[in-house]
C-alpha positions in Angstrom: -14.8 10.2 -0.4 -12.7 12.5 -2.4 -9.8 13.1 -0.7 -7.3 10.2 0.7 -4.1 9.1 0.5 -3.9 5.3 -1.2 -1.2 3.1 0.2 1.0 -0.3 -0.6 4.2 -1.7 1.1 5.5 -4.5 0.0 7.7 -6.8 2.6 11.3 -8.5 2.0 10.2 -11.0 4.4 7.7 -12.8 7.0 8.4 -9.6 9.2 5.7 -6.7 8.9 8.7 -4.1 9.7 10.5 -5.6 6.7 9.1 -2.8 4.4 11.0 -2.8 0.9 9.0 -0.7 -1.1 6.1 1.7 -0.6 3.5 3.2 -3.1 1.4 6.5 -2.4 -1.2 7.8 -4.5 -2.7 11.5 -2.9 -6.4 12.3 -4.3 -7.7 15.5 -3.5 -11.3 16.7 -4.8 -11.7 13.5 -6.3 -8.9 13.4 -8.5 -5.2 11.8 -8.6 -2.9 15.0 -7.4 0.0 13.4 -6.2 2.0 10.1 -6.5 4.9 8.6 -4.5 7.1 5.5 -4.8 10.3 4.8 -3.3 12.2 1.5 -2.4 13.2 1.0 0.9 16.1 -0.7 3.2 14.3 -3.1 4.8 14.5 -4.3 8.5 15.5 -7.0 8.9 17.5 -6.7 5.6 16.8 -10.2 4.2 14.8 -11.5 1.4 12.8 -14.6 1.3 12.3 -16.8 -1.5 8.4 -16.4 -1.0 8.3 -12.8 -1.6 10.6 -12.1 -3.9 8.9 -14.3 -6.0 5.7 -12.1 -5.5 7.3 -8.4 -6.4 10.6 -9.6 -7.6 12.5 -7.4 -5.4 16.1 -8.8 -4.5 18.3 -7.6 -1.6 20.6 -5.6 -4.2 17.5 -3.6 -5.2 17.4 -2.1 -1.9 21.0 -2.8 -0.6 21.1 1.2 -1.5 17.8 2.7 -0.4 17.3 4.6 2.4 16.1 3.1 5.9 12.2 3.7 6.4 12.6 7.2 8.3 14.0 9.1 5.9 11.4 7.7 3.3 8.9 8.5 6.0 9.9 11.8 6.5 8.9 12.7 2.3 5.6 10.6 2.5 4.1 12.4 6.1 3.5 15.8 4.9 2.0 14.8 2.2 -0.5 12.9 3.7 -1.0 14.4 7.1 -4.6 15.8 6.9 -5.7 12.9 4.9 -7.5 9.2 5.8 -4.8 6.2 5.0 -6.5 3.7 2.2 -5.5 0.3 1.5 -6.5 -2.8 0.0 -6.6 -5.3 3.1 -5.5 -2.8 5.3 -4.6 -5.3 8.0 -2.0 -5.7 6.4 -0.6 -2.2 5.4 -1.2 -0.6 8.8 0.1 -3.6 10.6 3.5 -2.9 8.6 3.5 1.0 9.4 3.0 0.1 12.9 5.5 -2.5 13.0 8.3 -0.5 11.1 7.5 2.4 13.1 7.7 0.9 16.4 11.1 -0.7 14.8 12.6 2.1 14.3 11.3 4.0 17.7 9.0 6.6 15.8 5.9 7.7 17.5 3.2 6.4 15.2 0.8 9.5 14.9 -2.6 7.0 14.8 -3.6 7.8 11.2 -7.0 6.6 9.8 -7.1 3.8 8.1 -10.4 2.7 5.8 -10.5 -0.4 3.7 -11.4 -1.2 -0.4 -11.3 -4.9 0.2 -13.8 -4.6 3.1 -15.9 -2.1 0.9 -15.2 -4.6 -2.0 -17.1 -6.8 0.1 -19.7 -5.4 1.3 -20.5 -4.5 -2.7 -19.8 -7.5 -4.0 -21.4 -10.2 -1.7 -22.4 -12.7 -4.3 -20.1 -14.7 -5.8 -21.7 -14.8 -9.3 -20.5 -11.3 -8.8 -17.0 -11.8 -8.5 -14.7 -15.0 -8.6 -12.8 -13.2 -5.5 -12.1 -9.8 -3.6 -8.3 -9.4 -4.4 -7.0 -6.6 -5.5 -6.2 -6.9 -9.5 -9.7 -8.4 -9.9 -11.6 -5.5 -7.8 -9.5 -3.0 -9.7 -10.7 -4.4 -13.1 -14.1 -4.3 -11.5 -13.9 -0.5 -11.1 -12.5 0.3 -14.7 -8.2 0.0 -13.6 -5.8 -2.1 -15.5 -3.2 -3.1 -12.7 -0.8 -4.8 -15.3 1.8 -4.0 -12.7 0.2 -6.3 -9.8 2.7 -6.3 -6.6 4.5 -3.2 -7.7 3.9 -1.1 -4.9 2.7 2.3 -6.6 0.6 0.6 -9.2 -1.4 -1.7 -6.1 -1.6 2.1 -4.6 -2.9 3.6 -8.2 -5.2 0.6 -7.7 -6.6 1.4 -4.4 -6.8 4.4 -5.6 -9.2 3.6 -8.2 -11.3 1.4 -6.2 -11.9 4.0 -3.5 -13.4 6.3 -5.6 -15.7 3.8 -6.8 -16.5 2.1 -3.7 -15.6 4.5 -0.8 
């Protein structure tokens, strides 16, 4: 596959609609044309202690951002012709479903395809690989995500993986 658009939220909270950050990474022909990164005013606009420890985002990082729309609104042409890619996508389309339907937007179905299903489906052994999350598959397929939980660096990451595996 050569052309996607690699994808990461990242959640204040338990709530899948509680989108804080999001991380886009547009490949076309096979190559990185495009990245995207913006924080986000979450819904509900609370932070828990759990995830905050996993990105480090704090209510007054966002306290300014704009609400998902408006965010939404730069992100969609960029990627409307193109297949959605995540790592564990379960997750990542559940939160663009549940932000959208939050916020009353018609979600457009977009295609999503999966690096840690691909991931895998390469990898079955585990003499292969200790595990299939994201940091180790990346380093697998020749990324350095030094940045882990950082929304456009776990994108960067899919990124990387789909061309390998995908």
């Amino acid at each position: 596959m050569k052309d996607f658009a690699a994808i990461d939220f990242e959640t204040a909270n338990s709530s899948k609609a509680s989108v804080c950050s999001v991380g886009v990474v547009i490949v076309e022909d096979g190559a990185v044309a495009d990245r995207f990164y913006s924080l986000i005013r979450p819904i509900p606009n609370y932070y828990s202690y759990r995830n905050t420890q996993v990105h480090g985002l704090v209510f007054d990082d966002t306290a300014d951002a704009l609400p998902f729309p408006e965010v939404w609104a730069s992100i969609a042409p960029k990627i409307c012709h193109l297949p959605l890619v995540a790592h564990n996508k379960a997750f990542d389309e559940s939160c663009l479903k549940a932000v959208f339907q939050v916020y009353g937007m018609e979600y457009p179905d977009y295609p999503f395809l999966c690096t840690l299903v691909a991931a895998r489906r390469k990898y079955r052994k585990p003499a292969q690989v200790p595990n299939h999350q994201l940091h180790t598959i990346a380093a697998l397929c020749g990324y350095d995500l030094s940045r882990h939980h950082h929304a456009l660096a776990d994108a960067e990451a899919c990124a990387a993986i789909a061309l390998k595996l995908l």
